[in-house]
C-alpha positions as a Markdown table, in Angstrom:
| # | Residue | x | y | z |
|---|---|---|---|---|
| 1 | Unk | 58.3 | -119.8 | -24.0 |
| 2 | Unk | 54.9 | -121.5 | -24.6 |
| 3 | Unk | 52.7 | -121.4 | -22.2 |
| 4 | Unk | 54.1 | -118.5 | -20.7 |
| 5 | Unk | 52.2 | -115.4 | -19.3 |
| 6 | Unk | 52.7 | -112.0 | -20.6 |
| 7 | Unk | 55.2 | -110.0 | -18.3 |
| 8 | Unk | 56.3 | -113.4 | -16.9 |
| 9 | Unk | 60.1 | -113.9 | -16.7 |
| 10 | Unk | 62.0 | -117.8 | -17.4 |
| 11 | Unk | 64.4 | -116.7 | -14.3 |
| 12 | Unk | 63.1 | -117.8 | -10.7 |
| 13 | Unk | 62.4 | -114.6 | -8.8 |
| 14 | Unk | 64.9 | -114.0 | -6.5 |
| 15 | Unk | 63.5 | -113.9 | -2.3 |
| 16 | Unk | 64.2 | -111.1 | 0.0 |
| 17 | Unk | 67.1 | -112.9 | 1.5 |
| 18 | Unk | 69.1 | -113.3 | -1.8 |
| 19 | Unk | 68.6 | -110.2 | -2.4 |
| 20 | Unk | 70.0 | -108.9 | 0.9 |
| 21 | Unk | 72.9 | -111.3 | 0.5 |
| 22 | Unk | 74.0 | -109.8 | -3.3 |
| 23 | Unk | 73.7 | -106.2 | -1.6 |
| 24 | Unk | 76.1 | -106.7 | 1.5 |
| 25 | Unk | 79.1 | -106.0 | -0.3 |
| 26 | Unk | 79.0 | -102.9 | -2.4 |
| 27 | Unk | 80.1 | -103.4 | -5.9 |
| 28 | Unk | 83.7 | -101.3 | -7.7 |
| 29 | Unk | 80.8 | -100.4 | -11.1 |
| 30 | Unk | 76.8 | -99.9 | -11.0 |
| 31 | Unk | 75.5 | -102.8 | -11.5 |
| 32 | Unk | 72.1 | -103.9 | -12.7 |
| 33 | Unk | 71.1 | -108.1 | -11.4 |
| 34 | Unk | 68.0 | -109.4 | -12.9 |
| 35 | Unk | 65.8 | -110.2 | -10.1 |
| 36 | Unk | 63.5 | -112.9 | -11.9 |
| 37 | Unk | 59.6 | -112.8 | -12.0 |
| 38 | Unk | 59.5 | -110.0 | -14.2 |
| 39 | Unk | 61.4 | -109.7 | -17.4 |
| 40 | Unk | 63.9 | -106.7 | -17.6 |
| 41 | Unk | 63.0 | -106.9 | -13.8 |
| 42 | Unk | 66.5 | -105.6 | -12.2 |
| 43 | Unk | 68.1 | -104.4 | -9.1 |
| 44 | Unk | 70.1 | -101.2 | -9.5 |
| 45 | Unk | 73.4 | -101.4 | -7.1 |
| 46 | Unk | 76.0 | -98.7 | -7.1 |
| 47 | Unk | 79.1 | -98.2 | -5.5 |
| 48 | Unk | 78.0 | -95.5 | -3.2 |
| 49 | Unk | 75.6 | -98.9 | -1.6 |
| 50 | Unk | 72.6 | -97.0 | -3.3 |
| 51 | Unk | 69.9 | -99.7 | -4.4 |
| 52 | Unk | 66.8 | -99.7 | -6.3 |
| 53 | Unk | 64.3 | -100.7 | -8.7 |
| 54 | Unk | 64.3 | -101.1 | -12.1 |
| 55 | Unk | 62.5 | -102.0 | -15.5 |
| 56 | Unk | 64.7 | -102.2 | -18.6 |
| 57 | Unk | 62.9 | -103.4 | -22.0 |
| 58 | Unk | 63.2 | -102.2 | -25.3 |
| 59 | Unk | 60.9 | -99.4 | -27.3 |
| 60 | Unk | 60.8 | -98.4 | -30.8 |
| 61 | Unk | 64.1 | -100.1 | -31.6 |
| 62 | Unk | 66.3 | -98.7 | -28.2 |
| 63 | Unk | 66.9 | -99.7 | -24.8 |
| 64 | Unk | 65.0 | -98.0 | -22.2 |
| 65 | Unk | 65.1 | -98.3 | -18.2 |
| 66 | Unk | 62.8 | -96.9 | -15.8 |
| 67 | Unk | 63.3 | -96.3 | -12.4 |
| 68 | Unk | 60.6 | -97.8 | -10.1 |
| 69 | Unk | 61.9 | -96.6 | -7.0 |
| 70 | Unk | 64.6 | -97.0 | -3.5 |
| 71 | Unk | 64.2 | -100.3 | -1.7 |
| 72 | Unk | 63.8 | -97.9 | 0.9 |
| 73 | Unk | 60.5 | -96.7 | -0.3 |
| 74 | Unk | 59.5 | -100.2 | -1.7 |
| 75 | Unk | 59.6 | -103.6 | -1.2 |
| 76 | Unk | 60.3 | -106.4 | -3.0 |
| 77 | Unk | 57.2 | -107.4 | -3.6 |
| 78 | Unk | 55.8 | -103.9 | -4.5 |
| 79 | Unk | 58.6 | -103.2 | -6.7 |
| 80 | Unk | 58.1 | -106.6 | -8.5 |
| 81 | Unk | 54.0 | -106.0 | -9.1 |
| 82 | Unk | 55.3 | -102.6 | -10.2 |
| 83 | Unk | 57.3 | -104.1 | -12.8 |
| 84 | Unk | 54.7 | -105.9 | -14.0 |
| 85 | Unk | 52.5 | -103.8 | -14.6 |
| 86 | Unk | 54.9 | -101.8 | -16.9 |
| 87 | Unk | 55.9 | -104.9 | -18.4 |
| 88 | Unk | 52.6 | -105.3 | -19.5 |
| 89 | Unk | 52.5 | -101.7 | -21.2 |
| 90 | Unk | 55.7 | -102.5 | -22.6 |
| 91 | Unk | 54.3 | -105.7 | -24.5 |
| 92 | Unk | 51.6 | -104.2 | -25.6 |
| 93 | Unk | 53.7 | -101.1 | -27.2 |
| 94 | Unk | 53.4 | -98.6 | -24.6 |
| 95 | Unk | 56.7 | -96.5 | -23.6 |
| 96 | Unk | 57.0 | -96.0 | -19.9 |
| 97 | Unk | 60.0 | -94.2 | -19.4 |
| 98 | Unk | 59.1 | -92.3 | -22.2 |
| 99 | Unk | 55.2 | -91.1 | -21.4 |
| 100 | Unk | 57.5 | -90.6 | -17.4 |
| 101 | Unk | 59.6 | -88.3 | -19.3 |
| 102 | Unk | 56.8 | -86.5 | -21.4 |
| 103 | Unk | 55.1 | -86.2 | -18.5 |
| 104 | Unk | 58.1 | -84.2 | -17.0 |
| 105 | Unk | 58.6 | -82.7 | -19.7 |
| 106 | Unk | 54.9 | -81.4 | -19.6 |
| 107 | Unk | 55.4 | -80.5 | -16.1 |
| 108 | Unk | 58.4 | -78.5 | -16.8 |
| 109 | Unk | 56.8 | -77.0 | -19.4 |
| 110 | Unk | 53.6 | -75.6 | -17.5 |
| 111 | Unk | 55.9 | -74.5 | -14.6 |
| 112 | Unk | 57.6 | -72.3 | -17.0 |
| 113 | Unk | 54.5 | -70.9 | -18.5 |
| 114 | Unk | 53.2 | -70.3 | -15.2 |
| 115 | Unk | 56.3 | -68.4 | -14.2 |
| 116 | Unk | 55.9 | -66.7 | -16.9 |
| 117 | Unk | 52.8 | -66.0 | -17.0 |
| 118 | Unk | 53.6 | -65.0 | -13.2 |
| 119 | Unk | 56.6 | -62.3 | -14.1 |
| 120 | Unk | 54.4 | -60.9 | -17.0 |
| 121 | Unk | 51.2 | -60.6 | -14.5 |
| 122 | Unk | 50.2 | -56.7 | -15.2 |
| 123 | Unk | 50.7 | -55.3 | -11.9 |
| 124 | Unk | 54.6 | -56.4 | -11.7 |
| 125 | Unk | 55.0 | -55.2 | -15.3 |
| 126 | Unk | 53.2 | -51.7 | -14.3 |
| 127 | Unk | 55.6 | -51.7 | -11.4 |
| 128 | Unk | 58.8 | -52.3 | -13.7 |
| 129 | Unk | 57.4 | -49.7 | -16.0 |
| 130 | Unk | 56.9 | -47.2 | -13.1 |
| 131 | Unk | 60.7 | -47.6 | -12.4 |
| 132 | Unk | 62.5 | -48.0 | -15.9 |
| 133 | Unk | 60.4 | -44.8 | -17.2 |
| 134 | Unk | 58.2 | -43.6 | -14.7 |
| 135 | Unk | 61.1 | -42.4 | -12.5 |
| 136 | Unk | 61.9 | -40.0 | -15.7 |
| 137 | Unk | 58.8 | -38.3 | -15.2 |
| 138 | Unk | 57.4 | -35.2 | -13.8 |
| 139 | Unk | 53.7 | -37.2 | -14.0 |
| 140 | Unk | 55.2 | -39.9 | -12.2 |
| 141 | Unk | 52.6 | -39.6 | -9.2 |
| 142 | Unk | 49.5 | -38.6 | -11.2 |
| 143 | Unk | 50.3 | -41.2 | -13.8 |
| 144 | Unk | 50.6 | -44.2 | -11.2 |
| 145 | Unk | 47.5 | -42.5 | -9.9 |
| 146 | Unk | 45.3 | -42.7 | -12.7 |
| 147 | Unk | 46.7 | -46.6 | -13.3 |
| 148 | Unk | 45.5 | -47.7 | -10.3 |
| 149 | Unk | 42.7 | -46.2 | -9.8 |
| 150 | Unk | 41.1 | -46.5 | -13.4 |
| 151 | Unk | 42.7 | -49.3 | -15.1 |
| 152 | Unk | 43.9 | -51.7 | -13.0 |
| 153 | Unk | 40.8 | -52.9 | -11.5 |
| 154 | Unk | 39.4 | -54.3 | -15.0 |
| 155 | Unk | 42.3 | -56.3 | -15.8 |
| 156 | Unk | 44.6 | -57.0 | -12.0 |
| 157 | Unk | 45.5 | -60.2 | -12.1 |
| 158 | Unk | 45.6 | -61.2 | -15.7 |
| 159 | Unk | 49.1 | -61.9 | -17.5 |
| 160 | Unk | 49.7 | -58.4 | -20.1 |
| 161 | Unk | 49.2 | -61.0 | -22.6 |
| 162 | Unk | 45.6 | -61.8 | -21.9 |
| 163 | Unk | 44.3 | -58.4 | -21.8 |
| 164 | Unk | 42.3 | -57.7 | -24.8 |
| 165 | Unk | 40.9 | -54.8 | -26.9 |
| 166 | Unk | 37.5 | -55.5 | -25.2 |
| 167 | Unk | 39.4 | -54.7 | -22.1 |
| 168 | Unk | 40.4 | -51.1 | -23.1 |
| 169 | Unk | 37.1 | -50.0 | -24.7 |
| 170 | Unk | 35.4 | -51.2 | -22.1 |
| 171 | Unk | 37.2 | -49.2 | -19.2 |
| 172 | Unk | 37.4 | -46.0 | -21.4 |
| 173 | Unk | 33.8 | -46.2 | -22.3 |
| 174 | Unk | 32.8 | -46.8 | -18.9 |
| 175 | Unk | 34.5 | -43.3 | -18.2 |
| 176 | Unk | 32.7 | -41.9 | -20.4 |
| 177 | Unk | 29.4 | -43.3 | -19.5 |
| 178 | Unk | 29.8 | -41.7 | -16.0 |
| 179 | Unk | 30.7 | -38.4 | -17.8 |
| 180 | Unk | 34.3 | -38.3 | -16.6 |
| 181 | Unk | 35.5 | -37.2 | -20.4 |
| 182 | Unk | 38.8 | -35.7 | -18.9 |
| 183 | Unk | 39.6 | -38.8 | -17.0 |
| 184 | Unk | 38.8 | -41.2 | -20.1 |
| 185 | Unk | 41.3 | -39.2 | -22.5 |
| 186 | Unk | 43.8 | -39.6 | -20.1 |
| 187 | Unk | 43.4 | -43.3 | -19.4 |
| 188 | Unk | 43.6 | -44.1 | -23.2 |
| 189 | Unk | 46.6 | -42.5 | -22.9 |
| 190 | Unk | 48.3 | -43.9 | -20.3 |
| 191 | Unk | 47.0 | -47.1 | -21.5 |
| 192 | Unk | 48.6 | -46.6 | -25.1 |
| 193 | Unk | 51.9 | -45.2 | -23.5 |
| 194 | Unk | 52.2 | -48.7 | -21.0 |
| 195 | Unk | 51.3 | -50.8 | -24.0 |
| 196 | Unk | 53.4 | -49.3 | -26.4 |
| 197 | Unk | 56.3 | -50.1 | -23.6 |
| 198 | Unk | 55.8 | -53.6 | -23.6 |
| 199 | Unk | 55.9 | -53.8 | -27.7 |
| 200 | Unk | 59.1 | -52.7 | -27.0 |
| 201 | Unk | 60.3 | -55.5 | -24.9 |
| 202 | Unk | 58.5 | -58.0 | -26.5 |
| 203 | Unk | 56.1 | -58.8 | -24.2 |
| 204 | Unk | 52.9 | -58.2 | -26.4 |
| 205 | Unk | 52.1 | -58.0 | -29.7 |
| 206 | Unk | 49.3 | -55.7 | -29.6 |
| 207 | Unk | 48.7 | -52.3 | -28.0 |
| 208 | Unk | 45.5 | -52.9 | -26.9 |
| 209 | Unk | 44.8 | -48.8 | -26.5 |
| 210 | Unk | 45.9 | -47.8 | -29.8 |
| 211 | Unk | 43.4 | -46.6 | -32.2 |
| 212 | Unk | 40.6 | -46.4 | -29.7 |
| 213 | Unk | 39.2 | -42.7 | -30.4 |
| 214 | Unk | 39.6 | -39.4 | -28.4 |
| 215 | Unk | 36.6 | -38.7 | -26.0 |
| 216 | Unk | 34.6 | -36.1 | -27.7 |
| 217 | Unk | 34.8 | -32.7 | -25.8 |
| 218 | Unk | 37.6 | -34.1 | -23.7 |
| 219 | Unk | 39.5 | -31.0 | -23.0 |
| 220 | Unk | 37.1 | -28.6 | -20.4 |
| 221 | Unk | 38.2 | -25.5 | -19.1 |
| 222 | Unk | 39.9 | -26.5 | -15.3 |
| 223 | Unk | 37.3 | -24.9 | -12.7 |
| 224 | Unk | 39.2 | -27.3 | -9.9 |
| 225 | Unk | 38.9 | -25.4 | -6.6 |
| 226 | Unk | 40.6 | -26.4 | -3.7 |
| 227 | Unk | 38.6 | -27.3 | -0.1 |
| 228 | Unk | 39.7 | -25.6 | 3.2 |
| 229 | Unk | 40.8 | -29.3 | 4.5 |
| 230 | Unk | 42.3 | -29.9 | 0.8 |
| 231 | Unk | 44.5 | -26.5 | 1.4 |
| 232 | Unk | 45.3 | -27.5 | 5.1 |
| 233 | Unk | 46.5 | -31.1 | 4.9 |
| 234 | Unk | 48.3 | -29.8 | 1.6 |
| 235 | Unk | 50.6 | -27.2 | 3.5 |
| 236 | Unk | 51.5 | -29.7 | 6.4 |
| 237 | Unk | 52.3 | -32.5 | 3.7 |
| 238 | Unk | 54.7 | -30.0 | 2.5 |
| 239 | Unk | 56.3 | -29.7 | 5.9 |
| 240 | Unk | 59.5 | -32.2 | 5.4 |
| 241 | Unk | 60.4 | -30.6 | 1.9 |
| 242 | Unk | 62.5 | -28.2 | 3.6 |
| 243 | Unk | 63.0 | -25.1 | 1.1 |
| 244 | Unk | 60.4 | -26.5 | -1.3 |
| 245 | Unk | 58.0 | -26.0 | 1.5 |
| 246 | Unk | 58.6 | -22.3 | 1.7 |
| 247 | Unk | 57.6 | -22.3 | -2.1 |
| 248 | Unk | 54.3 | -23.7 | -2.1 |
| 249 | Unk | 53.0 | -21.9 | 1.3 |
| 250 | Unk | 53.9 | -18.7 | -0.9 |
| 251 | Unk | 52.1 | -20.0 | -3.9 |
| 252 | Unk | 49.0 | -20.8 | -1.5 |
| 253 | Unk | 49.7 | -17.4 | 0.4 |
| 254 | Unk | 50.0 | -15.1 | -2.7 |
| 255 | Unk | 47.9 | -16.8 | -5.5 |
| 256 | Unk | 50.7 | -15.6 | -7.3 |
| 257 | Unk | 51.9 | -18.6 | -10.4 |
| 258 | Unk | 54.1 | -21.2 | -10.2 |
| 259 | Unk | 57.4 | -19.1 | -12.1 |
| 260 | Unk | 56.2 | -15.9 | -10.8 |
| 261 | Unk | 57.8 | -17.4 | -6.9 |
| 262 | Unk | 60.2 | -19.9 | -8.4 |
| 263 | Unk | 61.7 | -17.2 | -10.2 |
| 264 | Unk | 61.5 | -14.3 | -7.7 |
| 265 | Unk | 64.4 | -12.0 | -7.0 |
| 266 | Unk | 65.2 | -9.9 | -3.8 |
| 267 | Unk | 65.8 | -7.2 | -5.5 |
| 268 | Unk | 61.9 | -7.1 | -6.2 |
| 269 | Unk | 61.3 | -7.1 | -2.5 |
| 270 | Unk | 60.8 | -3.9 | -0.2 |
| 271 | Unk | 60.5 | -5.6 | 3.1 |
| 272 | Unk | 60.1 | -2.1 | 5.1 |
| 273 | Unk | 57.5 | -1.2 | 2.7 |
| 274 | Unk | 55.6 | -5.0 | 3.0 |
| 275 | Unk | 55.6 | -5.5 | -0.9 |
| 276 | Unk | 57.1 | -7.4 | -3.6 |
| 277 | Unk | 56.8 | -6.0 | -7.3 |
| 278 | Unk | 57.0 | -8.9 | -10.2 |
| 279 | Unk | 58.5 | -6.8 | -12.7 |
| 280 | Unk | 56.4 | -6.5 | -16.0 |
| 281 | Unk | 58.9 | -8.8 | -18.2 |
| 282 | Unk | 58.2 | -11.6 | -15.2 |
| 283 | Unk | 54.4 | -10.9 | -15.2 |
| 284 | Unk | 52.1 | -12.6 | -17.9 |
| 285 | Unk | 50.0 | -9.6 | -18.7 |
| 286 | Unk | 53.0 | -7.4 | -19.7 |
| 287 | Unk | 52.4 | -4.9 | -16.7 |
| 288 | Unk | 54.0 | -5.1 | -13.0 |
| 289 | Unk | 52.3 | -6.6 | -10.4 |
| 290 | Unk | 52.5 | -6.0 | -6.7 |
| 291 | Unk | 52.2 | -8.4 | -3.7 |
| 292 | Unk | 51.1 | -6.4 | -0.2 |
| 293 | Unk | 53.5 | -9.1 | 2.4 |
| 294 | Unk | 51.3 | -10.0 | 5.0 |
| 295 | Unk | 52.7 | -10.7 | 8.7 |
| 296 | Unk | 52.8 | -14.8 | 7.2 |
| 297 | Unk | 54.4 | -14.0 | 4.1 |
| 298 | Unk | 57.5 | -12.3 | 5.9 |
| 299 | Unk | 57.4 | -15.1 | 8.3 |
| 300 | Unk | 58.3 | -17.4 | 5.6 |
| 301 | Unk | 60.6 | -15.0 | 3.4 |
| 302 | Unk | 62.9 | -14.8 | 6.7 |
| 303 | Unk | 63.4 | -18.7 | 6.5 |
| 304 | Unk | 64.2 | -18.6 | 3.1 |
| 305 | Unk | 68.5 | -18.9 | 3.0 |
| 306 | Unk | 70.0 | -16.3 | 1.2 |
| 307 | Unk | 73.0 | -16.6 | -0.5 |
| 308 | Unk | 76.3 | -14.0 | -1.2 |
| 309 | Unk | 76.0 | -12.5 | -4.3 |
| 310 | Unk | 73.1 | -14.1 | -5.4 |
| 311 | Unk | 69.6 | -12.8 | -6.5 |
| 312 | Unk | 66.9 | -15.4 | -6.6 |
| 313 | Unk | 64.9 | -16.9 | -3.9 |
| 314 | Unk | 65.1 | -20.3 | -4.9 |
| 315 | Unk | 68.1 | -20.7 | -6.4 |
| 316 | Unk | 69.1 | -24.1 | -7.9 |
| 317 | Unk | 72.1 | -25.7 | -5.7 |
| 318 | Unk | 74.3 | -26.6 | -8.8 |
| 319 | Unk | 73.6 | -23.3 | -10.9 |
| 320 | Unk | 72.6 | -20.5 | -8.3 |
| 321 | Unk | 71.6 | -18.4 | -11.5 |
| 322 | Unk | 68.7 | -20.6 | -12.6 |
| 323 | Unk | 66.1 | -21.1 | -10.3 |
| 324 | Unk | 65.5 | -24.7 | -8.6 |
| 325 | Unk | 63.7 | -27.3 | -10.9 |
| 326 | Unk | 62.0 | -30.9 | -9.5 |
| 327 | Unk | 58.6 | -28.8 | -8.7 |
| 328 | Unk | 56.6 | -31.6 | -10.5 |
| 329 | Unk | 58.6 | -34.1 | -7.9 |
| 330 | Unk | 57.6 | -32.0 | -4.9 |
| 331 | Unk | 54.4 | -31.9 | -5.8 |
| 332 | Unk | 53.8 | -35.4 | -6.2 |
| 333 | Unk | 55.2 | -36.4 | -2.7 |
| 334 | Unk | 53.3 | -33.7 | -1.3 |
| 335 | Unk | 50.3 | -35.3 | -3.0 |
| 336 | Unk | 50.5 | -38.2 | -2.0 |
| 337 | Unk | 51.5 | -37.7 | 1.8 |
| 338 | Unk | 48.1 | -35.3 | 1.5 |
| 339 | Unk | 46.3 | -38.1 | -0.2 |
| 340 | Unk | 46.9 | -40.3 | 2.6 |
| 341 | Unk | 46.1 | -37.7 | 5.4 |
| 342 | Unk | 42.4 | -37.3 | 3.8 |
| 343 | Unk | 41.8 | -40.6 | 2.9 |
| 344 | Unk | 42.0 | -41.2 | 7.1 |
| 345 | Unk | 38.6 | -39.0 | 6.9 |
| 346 | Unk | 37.4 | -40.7 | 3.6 |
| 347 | Unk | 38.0 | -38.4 | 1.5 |
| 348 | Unk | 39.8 | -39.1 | -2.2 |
| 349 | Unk | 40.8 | -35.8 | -3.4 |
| 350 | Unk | 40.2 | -34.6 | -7.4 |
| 351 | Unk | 43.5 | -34.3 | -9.0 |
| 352 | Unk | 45.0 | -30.7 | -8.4 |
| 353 | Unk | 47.9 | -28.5 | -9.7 |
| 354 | Unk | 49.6 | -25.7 | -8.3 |
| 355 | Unk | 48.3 | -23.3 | -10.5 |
| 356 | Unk | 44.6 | -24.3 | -9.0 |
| 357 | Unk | 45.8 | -22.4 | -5.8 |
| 358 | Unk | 45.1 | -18.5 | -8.1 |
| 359 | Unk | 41.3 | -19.9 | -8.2 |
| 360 | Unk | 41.2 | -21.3 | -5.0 |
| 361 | Unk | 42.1 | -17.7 | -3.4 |
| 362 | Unk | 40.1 | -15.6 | -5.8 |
| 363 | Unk | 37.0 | -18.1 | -4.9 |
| 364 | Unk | 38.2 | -18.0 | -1.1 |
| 365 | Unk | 37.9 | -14.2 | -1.1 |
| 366 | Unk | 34.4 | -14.3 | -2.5 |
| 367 | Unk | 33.2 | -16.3 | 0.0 |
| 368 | Unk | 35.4 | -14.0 | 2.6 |
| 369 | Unk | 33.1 | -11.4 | 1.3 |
| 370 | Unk | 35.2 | -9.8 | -0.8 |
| 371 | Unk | 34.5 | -8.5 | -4.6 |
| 372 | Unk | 34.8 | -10.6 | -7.4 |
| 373 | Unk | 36.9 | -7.4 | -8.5 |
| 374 | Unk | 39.2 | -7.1 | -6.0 |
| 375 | Unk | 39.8 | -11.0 | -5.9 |
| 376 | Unk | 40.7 | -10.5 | -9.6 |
| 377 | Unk | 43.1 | -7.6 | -9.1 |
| 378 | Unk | 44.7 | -10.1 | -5.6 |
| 379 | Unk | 45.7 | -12.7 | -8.4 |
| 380 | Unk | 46.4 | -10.3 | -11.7 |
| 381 | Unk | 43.6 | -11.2 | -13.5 |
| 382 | Unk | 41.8 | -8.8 | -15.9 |
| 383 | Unk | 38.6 | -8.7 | -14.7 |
| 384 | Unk | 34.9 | -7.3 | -16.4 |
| 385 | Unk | 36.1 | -4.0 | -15.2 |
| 386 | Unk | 39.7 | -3.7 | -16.7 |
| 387 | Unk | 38.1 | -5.4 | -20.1 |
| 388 | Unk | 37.8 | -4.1 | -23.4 |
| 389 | Unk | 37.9 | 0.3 | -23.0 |
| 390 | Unk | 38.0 | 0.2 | -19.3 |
| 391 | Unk | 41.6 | -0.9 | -19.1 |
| 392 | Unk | 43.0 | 2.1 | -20.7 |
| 393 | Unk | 40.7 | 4.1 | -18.7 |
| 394 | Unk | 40.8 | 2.9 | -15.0 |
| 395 | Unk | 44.1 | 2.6 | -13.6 |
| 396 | Unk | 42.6 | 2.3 | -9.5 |
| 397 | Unk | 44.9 | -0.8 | -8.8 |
| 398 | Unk | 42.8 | -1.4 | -5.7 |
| 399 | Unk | 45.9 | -1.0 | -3.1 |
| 400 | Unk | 44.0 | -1.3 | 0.2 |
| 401 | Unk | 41.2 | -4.0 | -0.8 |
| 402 | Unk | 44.1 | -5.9 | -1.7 |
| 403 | Unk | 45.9 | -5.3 | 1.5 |
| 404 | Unk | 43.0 | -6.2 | 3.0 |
| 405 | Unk | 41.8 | -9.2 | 1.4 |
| 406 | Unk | 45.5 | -11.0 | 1.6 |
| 407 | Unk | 45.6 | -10.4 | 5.0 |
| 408 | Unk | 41.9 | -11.8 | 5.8 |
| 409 | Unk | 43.4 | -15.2 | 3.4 |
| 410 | Unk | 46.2 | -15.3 | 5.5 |
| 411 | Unk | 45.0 | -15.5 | 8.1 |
| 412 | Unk | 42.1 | -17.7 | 6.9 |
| 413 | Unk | 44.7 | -20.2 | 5.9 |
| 414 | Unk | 46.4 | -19.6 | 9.7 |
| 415 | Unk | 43.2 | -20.9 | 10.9 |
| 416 | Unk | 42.9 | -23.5 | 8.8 |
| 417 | Unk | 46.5 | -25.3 | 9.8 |
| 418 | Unk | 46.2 | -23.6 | 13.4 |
| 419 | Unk | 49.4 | -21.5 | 13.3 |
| 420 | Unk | 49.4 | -18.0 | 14.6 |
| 421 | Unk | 52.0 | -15.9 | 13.1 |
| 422 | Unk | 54.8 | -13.5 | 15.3 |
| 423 | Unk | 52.7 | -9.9 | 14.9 |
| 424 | Unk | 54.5 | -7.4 | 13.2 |
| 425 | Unk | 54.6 | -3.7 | 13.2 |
């Protein structure tokens, strides 16, 4: 039409009133009623008596409509200025409906990514991890120890994807600036064994810990021994493990190792005569060993069940014969309900073991005021005197600084947990 104004329509715009008198009866199809002004300009009518706005044009050769909106939410007036404007685009080759449904489309598209991004996020993966393997582990505790304490700082928050090489080296070298060698070789580990997880699954590419070099001089010899308040808030963590309990008060009690109480037999006990004897195919120097029992230790041997026709202490509950396995288990609950009882005094414990309880004593002793060679014969050890000639030649086993040194621990370890044990003749 000459003359005419771009996004002007030939068709006389249509007034509120008309268009309230086309809506009052509700049509049998949706129909679309030009509404003048605006070319392409149209009211949008359904059967349900739904109305709205709406631009329909052509773009790059197909027809197109895009909703502006209810009447509800718009009038007449707005609606037509709205059409307009897109008109206008229109004319001059823009796309409406199709930058509205890019934009959705771009929208969609970042939701997802951040959803992603959000399910991938390092400390719900770790968590996943800790479950799908981690609950196969006897390092379950000390491995989700070490993760949080060591690696997770440097990199909580970030998707597994965005954590870098730079990342690793930088949180095993920082370990080994501070001298904490040990520590360093296990986080690269722990790192590499996480990363190499998520390869699996597909959720990185890289592992970001492999090839990153062993620690020099990472392995030390263990010199961990235990504090008093260490041993005391580890033998009433045990407290709800039932028989598992009885187990590690002996391991404390005794110094004796891990298998040497697991695998214990009555028969090696002489209760009238206070001792047990681990029989020298049980014991790791080749020789029998003998345990004086102390007023506590027979405390706890008489709540130990014993079963008909059955040997061992700790017998496993599907296979009497074996002894009971899961100690790793134990130990981690018991370290982490001791964990959280020092932490209350601000203390963060060094990582410990079981076996750490045979240097504990023999230190303990010393500082009793005990010999260095009597706390060595106390835990089996071949001291500076049963070395080299000597051993052949001195067979003194020690029998009465023994007796007397286990019952000054015990009793230091009484003291410690303030128990008193029932006196015994």
């Amino acid at each position: 039409m000459k003359g005419a104004q771009m996004g002007s329509s030939r068709l006389k715009p249509l007034t509120v009133k008309e268009v309230e008198k086309i809506t009052a009866t509700r049509p049998s199809t949706i129909k679309h009623r030009s509404l003048g002004g605006v070319p392409g300009f149209v009211l949008v009518h359904t059967p349900a008596g739904h109305t709205s706005y709406g631009l329909i044009y052509r773009a790059h050769g197909a027809r197109k409509k895009l909703t502006l909106g209810s009447t509800r939410a718009l009038s007449l007036s707005q609606a037509r200025t709205l059409a307009g404007k897109f008109r206008t685009e229109v004319e001059t080759g823009g796309d409406p409906h199709g930058d509205k449904l890019e934009q959705r489309r771009l929208a969609e598209a970042a939701r997802r990514q951040e959803n992603e991004r959000e399910r991938l996020v390092v400390e719900r993966m770790w968590e996943k991890y800790m479950q799908l393997v981690g609950s196969q582990l006897r390092s379950r505790g000390e491995k989700d120890r070490v993760f949080r304490k060591h690696i997770l700082p440097s990199i909580q928050g970030l998707c597994v994807t965005e954590v870098t090489k730079t990342h690793a080296l930088a949180i095993v070298d920082n370990l080994v600036a501070d001298d904490k060698r040990p520590m360093a070789d296990k986080v690269r580990q722990e790192g590499a064994a996480f990363f190499e997880w998520l390869i699996e699954r597909d959720h990185v590419e890289k592992n970001v810990f492999a090839r990153i070099r062993k620690p020099k001089n990472a392995k030390t010899i263990r010199m961990r021994v235990l504090a008093d308040d260490e041993v005391a808030a580890i033998w009433k963590a045990s407290e709800v493990e039932g028989t598992w309990s009885l187990w590690i008060k002996l391991l404390i009690l005794t110094g004796s190792r891990n298998m040497e109480v697991r695998g214990a037999c009555w028969s090696e006990f002489d209760l009238d005569a206070r001792l047990w004897t681990i029989p020298a195919e049980r014991y790791k120097n080749g020789h029998p060993h003998s345990v004086y029992l102390t007023d506590e230790m027979l405390d706890i041997l008489d709540r130990i069940p014993r079963f008909k026709d059955v040997d061992l202490l700790f017998p496993a509950s599907r296979n009497p014969g074996n002894p009971m396995s899961g100690d790793q288990k134990v130990k981690d609950r018991i370290d982490k309900r001791m964990r959280e009882s020092l932490a209350k005094v601000g203390k963060e414990p060094e990582n410990w073991c079981v076996h750490d309880f045979r240097r504990t004593i023999a230190t303990g002793l010393q500082r009793l005021g005990f010999q260095p060679y009597v706390a060595d014969q106390v835990i089996g050890h071949v001291g500076s005197t049963r070395s080299g000639a000597g051993k052949h030649y001195l067979h003194h086993k020690y029998d009465d600084e023994r007796k007397e040194a286990l019952v000054a621990w015990s009793a230091h370890i009484m003291e410690l947990v303030g128990e008193r044990s029932r006196p015994r003749g």
